[in-house]
C-alpha positions as CSV (number, residue, x, y, z in Angstrom):
1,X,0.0,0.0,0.0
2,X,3.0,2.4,0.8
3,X,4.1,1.9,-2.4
4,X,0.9,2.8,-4.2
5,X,0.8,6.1,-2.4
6,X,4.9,7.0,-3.2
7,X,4.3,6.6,-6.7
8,X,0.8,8.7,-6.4
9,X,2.6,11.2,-5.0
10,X,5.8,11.0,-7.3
11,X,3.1,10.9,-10.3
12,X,1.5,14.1,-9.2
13,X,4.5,15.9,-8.3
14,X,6.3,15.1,-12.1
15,X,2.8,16.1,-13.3
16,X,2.8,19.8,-11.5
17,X,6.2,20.4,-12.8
18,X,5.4,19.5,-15.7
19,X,2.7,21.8,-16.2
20,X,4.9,24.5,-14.3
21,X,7.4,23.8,-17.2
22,X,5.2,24.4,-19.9
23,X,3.5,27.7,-18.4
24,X,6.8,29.2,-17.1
25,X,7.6,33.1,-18.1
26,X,11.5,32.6,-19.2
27,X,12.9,35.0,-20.8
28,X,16.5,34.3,-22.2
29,X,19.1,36.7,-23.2
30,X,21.8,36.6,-26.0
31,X,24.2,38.6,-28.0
32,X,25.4,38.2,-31.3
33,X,27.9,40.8,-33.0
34,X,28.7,40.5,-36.6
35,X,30.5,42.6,-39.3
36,X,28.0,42.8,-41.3
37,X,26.1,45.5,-38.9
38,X,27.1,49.0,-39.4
39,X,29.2,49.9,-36.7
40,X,27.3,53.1,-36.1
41,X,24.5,51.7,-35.4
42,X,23.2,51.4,-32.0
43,X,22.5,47.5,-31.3
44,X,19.2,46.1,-32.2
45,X,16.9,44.3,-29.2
46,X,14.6,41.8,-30.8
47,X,12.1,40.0,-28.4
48,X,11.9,36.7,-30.1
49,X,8.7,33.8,-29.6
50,X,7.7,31.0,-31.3
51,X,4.8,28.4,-30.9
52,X,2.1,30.6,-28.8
53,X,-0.6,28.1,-29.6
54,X,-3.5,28.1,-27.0
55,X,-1.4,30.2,-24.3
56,X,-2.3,33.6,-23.5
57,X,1.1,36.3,-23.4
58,X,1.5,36.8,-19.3
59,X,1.7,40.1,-18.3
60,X,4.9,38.9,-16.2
61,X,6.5,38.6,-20.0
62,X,4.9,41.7,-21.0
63,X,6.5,43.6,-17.8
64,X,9.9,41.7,-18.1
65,X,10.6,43.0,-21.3
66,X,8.7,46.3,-22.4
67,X,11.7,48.3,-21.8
68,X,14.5,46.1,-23.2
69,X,13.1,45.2,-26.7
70,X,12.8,46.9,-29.8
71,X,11.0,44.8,-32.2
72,X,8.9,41.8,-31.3
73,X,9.5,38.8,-34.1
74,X,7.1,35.9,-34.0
75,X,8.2,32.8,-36.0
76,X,4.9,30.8,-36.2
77,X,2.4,29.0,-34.6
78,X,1.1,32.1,-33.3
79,X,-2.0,30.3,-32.7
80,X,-3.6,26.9,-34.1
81,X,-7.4,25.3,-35.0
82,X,-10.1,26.0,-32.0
83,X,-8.0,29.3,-30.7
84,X,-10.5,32.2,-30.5
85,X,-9.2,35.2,-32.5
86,X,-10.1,37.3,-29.9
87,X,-7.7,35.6,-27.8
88,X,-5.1,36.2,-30.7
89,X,-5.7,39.9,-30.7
90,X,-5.3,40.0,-26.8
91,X,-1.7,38.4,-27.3
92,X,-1.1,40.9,-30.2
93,X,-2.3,43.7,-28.4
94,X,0.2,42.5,-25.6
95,X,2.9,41.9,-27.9
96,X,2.6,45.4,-29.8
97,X,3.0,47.4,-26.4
98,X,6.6,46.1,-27.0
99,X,7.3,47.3,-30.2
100,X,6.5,46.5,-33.7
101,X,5.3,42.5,-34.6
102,X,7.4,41.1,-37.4
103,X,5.6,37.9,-38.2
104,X,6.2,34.3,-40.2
105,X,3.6,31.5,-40.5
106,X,3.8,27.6,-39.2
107,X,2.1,25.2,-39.5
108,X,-0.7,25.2,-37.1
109,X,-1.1,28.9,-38.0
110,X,-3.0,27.2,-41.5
111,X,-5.4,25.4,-39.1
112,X,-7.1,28.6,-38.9
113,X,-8.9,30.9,-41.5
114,X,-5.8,32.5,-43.2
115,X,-7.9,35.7,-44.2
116,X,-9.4,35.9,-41.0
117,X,-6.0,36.3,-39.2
118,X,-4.2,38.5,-42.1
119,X,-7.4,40.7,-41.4
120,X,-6.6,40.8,-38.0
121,X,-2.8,41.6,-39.0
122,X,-3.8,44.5,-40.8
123,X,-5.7,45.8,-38.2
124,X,-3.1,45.3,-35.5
125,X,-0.4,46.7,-38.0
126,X,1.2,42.8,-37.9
127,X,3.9,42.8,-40.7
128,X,3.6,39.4,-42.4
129,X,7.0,38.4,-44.4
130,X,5.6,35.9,-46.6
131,X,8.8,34.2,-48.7
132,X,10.1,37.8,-48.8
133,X,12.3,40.6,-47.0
134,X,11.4,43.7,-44.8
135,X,14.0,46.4,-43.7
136,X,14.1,47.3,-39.7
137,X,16.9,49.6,-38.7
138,X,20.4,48.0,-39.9
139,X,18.7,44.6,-40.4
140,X,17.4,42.9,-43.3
141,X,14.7,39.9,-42.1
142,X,14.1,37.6,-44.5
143,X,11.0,35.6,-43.5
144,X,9.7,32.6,-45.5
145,X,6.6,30.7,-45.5
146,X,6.4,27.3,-43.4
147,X,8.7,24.6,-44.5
148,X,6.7,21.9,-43.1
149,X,4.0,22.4,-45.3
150,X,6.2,23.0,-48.4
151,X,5.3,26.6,-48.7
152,X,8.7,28.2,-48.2
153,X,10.4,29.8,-51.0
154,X,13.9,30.7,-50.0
155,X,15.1,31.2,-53.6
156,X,12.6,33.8,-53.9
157,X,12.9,35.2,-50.6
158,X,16.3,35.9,-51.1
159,X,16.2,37.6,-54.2
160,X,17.3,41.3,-54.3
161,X,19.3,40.8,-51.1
162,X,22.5,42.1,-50.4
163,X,24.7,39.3,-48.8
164,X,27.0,41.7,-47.3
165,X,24.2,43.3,-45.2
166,X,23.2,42.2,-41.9
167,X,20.7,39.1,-42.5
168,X,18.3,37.6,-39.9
169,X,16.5,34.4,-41.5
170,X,13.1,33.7,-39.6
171,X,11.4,30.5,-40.3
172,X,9.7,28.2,-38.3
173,X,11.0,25.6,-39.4
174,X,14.4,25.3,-38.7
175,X,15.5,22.5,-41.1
176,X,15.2,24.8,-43.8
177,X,18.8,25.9,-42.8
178,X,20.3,23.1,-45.0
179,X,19.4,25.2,-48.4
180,X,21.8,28.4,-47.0
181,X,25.4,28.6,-47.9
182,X,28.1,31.1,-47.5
183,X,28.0,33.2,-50.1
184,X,24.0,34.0,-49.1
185,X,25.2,36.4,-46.4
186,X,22.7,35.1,-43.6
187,X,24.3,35.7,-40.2
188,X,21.7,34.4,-38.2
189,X,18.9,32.3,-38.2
190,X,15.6,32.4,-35.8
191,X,13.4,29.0,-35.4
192,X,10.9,27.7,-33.6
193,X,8.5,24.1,-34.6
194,X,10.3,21.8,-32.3
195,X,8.9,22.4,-28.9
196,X,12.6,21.9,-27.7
197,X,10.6,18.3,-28.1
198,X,8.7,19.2,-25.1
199,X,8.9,16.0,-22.8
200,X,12.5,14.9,-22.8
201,X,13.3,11.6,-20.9
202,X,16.4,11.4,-19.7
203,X,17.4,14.5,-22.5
204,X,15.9,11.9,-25.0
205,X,12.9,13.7,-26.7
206,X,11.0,13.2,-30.2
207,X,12.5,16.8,-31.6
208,X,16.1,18.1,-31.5
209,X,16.7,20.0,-28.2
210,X,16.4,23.8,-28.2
211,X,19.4,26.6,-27.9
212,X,22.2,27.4,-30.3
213,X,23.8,25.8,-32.9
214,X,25.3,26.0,-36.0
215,X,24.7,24.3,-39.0
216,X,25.6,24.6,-42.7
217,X,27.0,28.1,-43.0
218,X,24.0,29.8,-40.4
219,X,23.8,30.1,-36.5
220,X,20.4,29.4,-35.6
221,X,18.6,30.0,-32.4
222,X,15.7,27.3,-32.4
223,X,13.4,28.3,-29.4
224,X,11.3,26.1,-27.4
225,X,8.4,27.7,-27.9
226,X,6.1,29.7,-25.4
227,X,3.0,27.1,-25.8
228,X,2.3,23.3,-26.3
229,X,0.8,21.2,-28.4
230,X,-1.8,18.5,-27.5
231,X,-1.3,18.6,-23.5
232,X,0.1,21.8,-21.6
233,X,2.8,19.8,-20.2
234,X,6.6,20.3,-20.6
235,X,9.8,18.2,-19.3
236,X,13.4,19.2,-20.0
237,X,12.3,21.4,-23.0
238,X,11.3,24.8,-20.3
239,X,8.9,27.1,-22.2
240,X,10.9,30.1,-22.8
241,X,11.1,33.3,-25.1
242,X,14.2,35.6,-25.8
243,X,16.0,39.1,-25.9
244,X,18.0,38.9,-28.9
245,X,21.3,41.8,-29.0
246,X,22.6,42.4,-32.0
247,X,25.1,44.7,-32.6
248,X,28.6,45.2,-34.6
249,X,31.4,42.8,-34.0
250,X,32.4,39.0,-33.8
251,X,31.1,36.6,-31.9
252,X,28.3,35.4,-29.4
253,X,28.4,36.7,-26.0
Protein backbone atom coordinates (compact mmCIF):
# COMPACT_ATOMS: atom_id res chain seq x y z
CA UNK A 1 0.00 0.00 0.00
CA UNK A 2 2.96 2.41 0.77
CA UNK A 3 4.15 1.92 -2.42
CA UNK A 4 0.92 2.81 -4.23
CA UNK A 5 0.78 6.08 -2.39
CA UNK A 6 4.86 6.98 -3.20
CA UNK A 7 4.26 6.57 -6.67
CA UNK A 8 0.80 8.65 -6.44
CA UNK A 9 2.63 11.16 -4.98
CA UNK A 10 5.75 11.03 -7.32
CA UNK A 11 3.13 10.86 -10.25
CA UNK A 12 1.53 14.13 -9.19
CA UNK A 13 4.53 15.89 -8.25
CA UNK A 14 6.32 15.13 -12.08
CA UNK A 15 2.77 16.07 -13.34
CA UNK A 16 2.78 19.78 -11.46
CA UNK A 17 6.24 20.37 -12.75
CA UNK A 18 5.37 19.47 -15.70
CA UNK A 19 2.73 21.78 -16.16
CA UNK A 20 4.87 24.53 -14.27
CA UNK A 21 7.41 23.83 -17.17
CA UNK A 22 5.19 24.43 -19.92
CA UNK A 23 3.52 27.67 -18.40
CA UNK A 24 6.81 29.22 -17.08
CA UNK A 25 7.57 33.10 -18.14
CA UNK A 26 11.46 32.57 -19.25
CA UNK A 27 12.93 35.04 -20.81
CA UNK A 28 16.51 34.29 -22.21
CA UNK A 29 19.06 36.66 -23.19
CA UNK A 30 21.84 36.62 -26.02
CA UNK A 31 24.16 38.60 -27.98
CA UNK A 32 25.42 38.23 -31.34
CA UNK A 33 27.92 40.83 -32.98
CA UNK A 34 28.68 40.52 -36.63
CA UNK A 35 30.48 42.56 -39.27
CA UNK A 36 28.01 42.81 -41.32
CA UNK A 37 26.11 45.45 -38.86
CA UNK A 38 27.13 48.98 -39.37
CA UNK A 39 29.18 49.88 -36.69
CA UNK A 40 27.32 53.11 -36.10
CA UNK A 41 24.48 51.67 -35.36
CA UNK A 42 23.18 51.42 -31.98
CA UNK A 43 22.51 47.45 -31.28
CA UNK A 44 19.25 46.14 -32.20
CA UNK A 45 16.90 44.29 -29.15
CA UNK A 46 14.61 41.80 -30.75
CA UNK A 47 12.11 40.01 -28.41
CA UNK A 48 11.86 36.69 -30.13
CA UNK A 49 8.75 33.76 -29.64
CA UNK A 50 7.75 31.05 -31.33
CA UNK A 51 4.80 28.43 -30.89
CA UNK A 52 2.11 30.55 -28.82
CA UNK A 53 -0.58 28.08 -29.64
CA UNK A 54 -3.50 28.09 -27.01
CA UNK A 55 -1.44 30.22 -24.30
CA UNK A 56 -2.27 33.59 -23.50
CA UNK A 57 1.08 36.33 -23.38
CA UNK A 58 1.48 36.78 -19.31
CA UNK A 59 1.75 40.14 -18.30
CA UNK A 60 4.89 38.91 -16.23
CA UNK A 61 6.54 38.63 -19.98
CA UNK A 62 4.93 41.66 -20.97
CA UNK A 63 6.52 43.63 -17.75
CA UNK A 64 9.95 41.69 -18.06
CA UNK A 65 10.62 43.03 -21.33
CA UNK A 66 8.66 46.32 -22.41
CA UNK A 67 11.71 48.32 -21.83
CA UNK A 68 14.53 46.08 -23.19
CA UNK A 69 13.09 45.23 -26.71
CA UNK A 70 12.78 46.94 -29.77
CA UNK A 71 10.98 44.85 -32.22
CA UNK A 72 8.85 41.78 -31.33
CA UNK A 73 9.53 38.84 -34.10
CA UNK A 74 7.09 35.87 -33.96
CA UNK A 75 8.24 32.80 -36.00
CA UNK A 76 4.87 30.77 -36.18
CA UNK A 77 2.40 29.02 -34.65
CA UNK A 78 1.08 32.10 -33.32
CA UNK A 79 -2.03 30.32 -32.70
CA UNK A 80 -3.60 26.92 -34.14
CA UNK A 81 -7.42 25.33 -34.98
CA UNK A 82 -10.12 26.02 -32.01
CA UNK A 83 -7.97 29.25 -30.66
CA UNK A 84 -10.47 32.19 -30.47
CA UNK A 85 -9.18 35.24 -32.51
CA UNK A 86 -10.08 37.27 -29.86
CA UNK A 87 -7.71 35.59 -27.85
CA UNK A 88 -5.12 36.20 -30.72
CA UNK A 89 -5.74 39.87 -30.66
CA UNK A 90 -5.25 40.02 -26.79
CA UNK A 91 -1.65 38.45 -27.26
CA UNK A 92 -1.12 40.94 -30.17
CA UNK A 93 -2.30 43.72 -28.40
CA UNK A 94 0.18 42.47 -25.55
CA UNK A 95 2.89 41.91 -27.88
CA UNK A 96 2.56 45.39 -29.83
CA UNK A 97 2.96 47.43 -26.36
CA UNK A 98 6.62 46.06 -26.98
CA UNK A 99 7.26 47.27 -30.24
CA UNK A 100 6.49 46.47 -33.75
CA UNK A 101 5.33 42.47 -34.59
CA UNK A 102 7.42 41.07 -37.42
CA UNK A 103 5.64 37.94 -38.19
CA UNK A 104 6.22 34.29 -40.18
CA UNK A 105 3.59 31.50 -40.49
CA UNK A 106 3.79 27.64 -39.23
CA UNK A 107 2.12 25.25 -39.52
CA UNK A 108 -0.66 25.24 -37.06
CA UNK A 109 -1.12 28.85 -38.00
CA UNK A 110 -3.02 27.24 -41.45
CA UNK A 111 -5.43 25.45 -39.12
CA UNK A 112 -7.12 28.60 -38.86
CA UNK A 113 -8.87 30.89 -41.52
CA UNK A 114 -5.81 32.46 -43.18
CA UNK A 115 -7.94 35.67 -44.21
CA UNK A 116 -9.37 35.92 -41.04
CA UNK A 117 -5.98 36.31 -39.18
CA UNK A 118 -4.23 38.48 -42.11
CA UNK A 119 -7.41 40.74 -41.36
CA UNK A 120 -6.58 40.81 -37.96
CA UNK A 121 -2.80 41.56 -39.00
CA UNK A 122 -3.76 44.53 -40.80
CA UNK A 123 -5.72 45.84 -38.22
CA UNK A 124 -3.07 45.28 -35.51
CA UNK A 125 -0.45 46.68 -37.95
CA UNK A 126 1.16 42.85 -37.90
CA UNK A 127 3.87 42.80 -40.71
CA UNK A 128 3.62 39.36 -42.45
CA UNK A 129 6.98 38.36 -44.43
CA UNK A 130 5.56 35.94 -46.62
CA UNK A 131 8.82 34.22 -48.74
CA UNK A 132 10.09 37.76 -48.84
CA UNK A 133 12.29 40.62 -46.99
CA UNK A 134 11.38 43.74 -44.82
CA UNK A 135 14.04 46.41 -43.74
CA UNK A 136 14.12 47.31 -39.72
CA UNK A 137 16.92 49.61 -38.73
CA UNK A 138 20.36 48.03 -39.92
CA UNK A 139 18.68 44.59 -40.36
CA UNK A 140 17.42 42.91 -43.30
CA UNK A 141 14.69 39.85 -42.13
CA UNK A 142 14.10 37.57 -44.48
CA UNK A 143 10.99 35.59 -43.52
CA UNK A 144 9.72 32.65 -45.49
CA UNK A 145 6.58 30.71 -45.46
CA UNK A 146 6.39 27.32 -43.44
CA UNK A 147 8.68 24.63 -44.55
CA UNK A 148 6.65 21.89 -43.12
CA UNK A 149 3.97 22.41 -45.33
CA UNK A 150 6.16 23.04 -48.39
CA UNK A 151 5.26 26.55 -48.66
CA UNK A 152 8.65 28.22 -48.18
CA UNK A 153 10.37 29.83 -51.03
CA UNK A 154 13.88 30.72 -49.98
CA UNK A 155 15.05 31.18 -53.64
CA UNK A 156 12.62 33.76 -53.88
CA UNK A 157 12.93 35.24 -50.56
CA UNK A 158 16.33 35.88 -51.12
CA UNK A 159 16.22 37.62 -54.22
CA UNK A 160 17.29 41.30 -54.26
CA UNK A 161 19.31 40.80 -51.11
CA UNK A 162 22.53 42.09 -50.39
CA UNK A 163 24.74 39.30 -48.77
CA UNK A 164 26.99 41.70 -47.30
CA UNK A 165 24.18 43.35 -45.22
CA UNK A 166 23.21 42.19 -41.87
CA UNK A 167 20.67 39.07 -42.49
CA UNK A 168 18.28 37.61 -39.92
CA UNK A 169 16.50 34.36 -41.54
CA UNK A 170 13.12 33.74 -39.65
CA UNK A 171 11.43 30.46 -40.31
CA UNK A 172 9.71 28.22 -38.28
CA UNK A 173 11.03 25.56 -39.42
CA UNK A 174 14.41 25.28 -38.72
CA UNK A 175 15.53 22.54 -41.14
CA UNK A 176 15.16 24.84 -43.78
CA UNK A 177 18.79 25.90 -42.79
CA UNK A 178 20.28 23.12 -44.98
CA UNK A 179 19.40 25.20 -48.45
CA UNK A 180 21.81 28.45 -46.96
CA UNK A 181 25.41 28.56 -47.91
CA UNK A 182 28.05 31.10 -47.53
CA UNK A 183 28.05 33.21 -50.09
CA UNK A 184 24.00 34.03 -49.13
CA UNK A 185 25.21 36.37 -46.42
CA UNK A 186 22.66 35.11 -43.55
CA UNK A 187 24.25 35.72 -40.24
CA UNK A 188 21.68 34.37 -38.20
CA UNK A 189 18.89 32.30 -38.16
CA UNK A 190 15.59 32.44 -35.81
CA UNK A 191 13.36 28.97 -35.42
CA UNK A 192 10.91 27.67 -33.58
CA UNK A 193 8.49 24.13 -34.65
CA UNK A 194 10.33 21.80 -32.29
CA UNK A 195 8.87 22.45 -28.92
CA UNK A 196 12.62 21.87 -27.70
CA UNK A 197 10.62 18.26 -28.13
CA UNK A 198 8.72 19.20 -25.12
CA UNK A 199 8.95 16.03 -22.81
CA UNK A 200 12.45 14.86 -22.79
CA UNK A 201 13.31 11.55 -20.88
CA UNK A 202 16.42 11.36 -19.75
CA UNK A 203 17.42 14.51 -22.49
CA UNK A 204 15.92 11.90 -25.04
CA UNK A 205 12.87 13.68 -26.75
CA UNK A 206 10.97 13.19 -30.20
CA UNK A 207 12.52 16.77 -31.62
CA UNK A 208 16.08 18.09 -31.53
CA UNK A 209 16.68 19.98 -28.16
CA UNK A 210 16.44 23.84 -28.23
CA UNK A 211 19.41 26.64 -27.94
CA UNK A 212 22.20 27.39 -30.32
CA UNK A 213 23.81 25.83 -32.87
CA UNK A 214 25.33 25.98 -36.03
CA UNK A 215 24.67 24.31 -38.98
CA UNK A 216 25.59 24.61 -42.74
CA UNK A 217 26.97 28.09 -43.01
CA UNK A 218 23.95 29.84 -40.35
CA UNK A 219 23.76 30.13 -36.52
CA UNK A 220 20.39 29.35 -35.62
CA UNK A 221 18.62 29.97 -32.41
CA UNK A 222 15.72 27.31 -32.37
CA UNK A 223 13.43 28.33 -29.43
CA UNK A 224 11.28 26.14 -27.43
CA UNK A 225 8.39 27.69 -27.94
CA UNK A 226 6.08 29.70 -25.45
CA UNK A 227 2.98 27.10 -25.75
CA UNK A 228 2.27 23.34 -26.29
CA UNK A 229 0.84 21.18 -28.41
CA UNK A 230 -1.84 18.51 -27.48
CA UNK A 231 -1.32 18.58 -23.54
CA UNK A 232 0.10 21.78 -21.56
CA UNK A 233 2.77 19.77 -20.18
CA UNK A 234 6.56 20.26 -20.59
CA UNK A 235 9.76 18.20 -19.28
CA UNK A 236 13.44 19.18 -19.98
CA UNK A 237 12.28 21.37 -22.97
CA UNK A 238 11.27 24.79 -20.28
CA UNK A 239 8.87 27.11 -22.23
CA UNK A 240 10.93 30.12 -22.78
CA UNK A 241 11.07 33.28 -25.05
CA UNK A 242 14.21 35.56 -25.81
CA UNK A 243 15.98 39.09 -25.94
CA UNK A 244 18.03 38.86 -28.85
CA UNK A 245 21.27 41.75 -28.98
CA UNK A 246 22.60 42.40 -31.98
CA UNK A 247 25.10 44.71 -32.55
CA UNK A 248 28.64 45.16 -34.60
CA UNK A 249 31.39 42.84 -34.03
CA UNK A 250 32.37 38.98 -33.78
CA UNK A 251 31.09 36.61 -31.90
CA UNK A 252 28.33 35.42 -29.44
CA UNK A 253 28.37 36.69 -25.95
Amino acid sequence: MWIISILLIVGVSLIVYMVKEAFADRVRELTFRFPSYPVDAPPMKIFFLSDIHKRRISENIIHAVEDKADVVVIVGDLTEGGVPLSRVEENLDALSSIGPIFFVWGNNDYEVDPDRLKALFQKKGVREIVNDTAEYGAVTFIGVDDGTLEKADLPHAMRGTDPDACQILLSHDPSLSAELTASDGVDLMLSGHTHGGQIRLFGWGLYPKSGVDRLQAVTRVTSAGYGTSLLPLRLGAKAETHIITIGHGSGKE
